[in-house]
C-alpha positions, 0 to 999 in steps of 0.5 A: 500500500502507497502513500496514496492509497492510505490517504485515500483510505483515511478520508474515505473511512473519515467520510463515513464515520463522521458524514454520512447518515445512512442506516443499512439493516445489517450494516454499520457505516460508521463501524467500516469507517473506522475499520478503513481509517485503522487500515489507512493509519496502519499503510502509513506507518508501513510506508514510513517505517519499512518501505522508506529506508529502502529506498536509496541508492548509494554509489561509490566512484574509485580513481587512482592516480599512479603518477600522484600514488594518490586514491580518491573515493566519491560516495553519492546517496540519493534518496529514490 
């Protein structure tokens, strides 16, 4: 689950628990509201605590000089 969908589902569970007055027999709109906002809170953490540290990339350039007997390192992180 992206951060979209998250998004999505916490407004959308926050509309029905709070918005709508509809009374289906069997059915309790405010009870799913509630379960899509957990759900949608729940893809949040998800996504800022297991999927965001994955997603970097780091790259390491080595150049020798023979003539200096110098080496130079280069290390670049970029966030994806």
């Amino acid at each position: 689950m992206r951060l979209g969908t998250s998004l999505f589902l916490i407004a959308l569970g926050a509309i029905l628990t709070f918005a709508v007055t509809v009374s289906l027999s069997g059915i309790d709109i405010q009870t799913i509201g509630v379960i899509l906002m957990f759900v949608g809170v729940l893809g949040l953490v998800l996504e800022f605590v297991i999927f965001r540290p994955r997603a970097r990339r780091t790259t390491s350039v080595t150049s020798t000089d023979p003539s200096a007997r110098t080496t130079t390192r280069e290390s670049t992180t970029r966030d994806l």
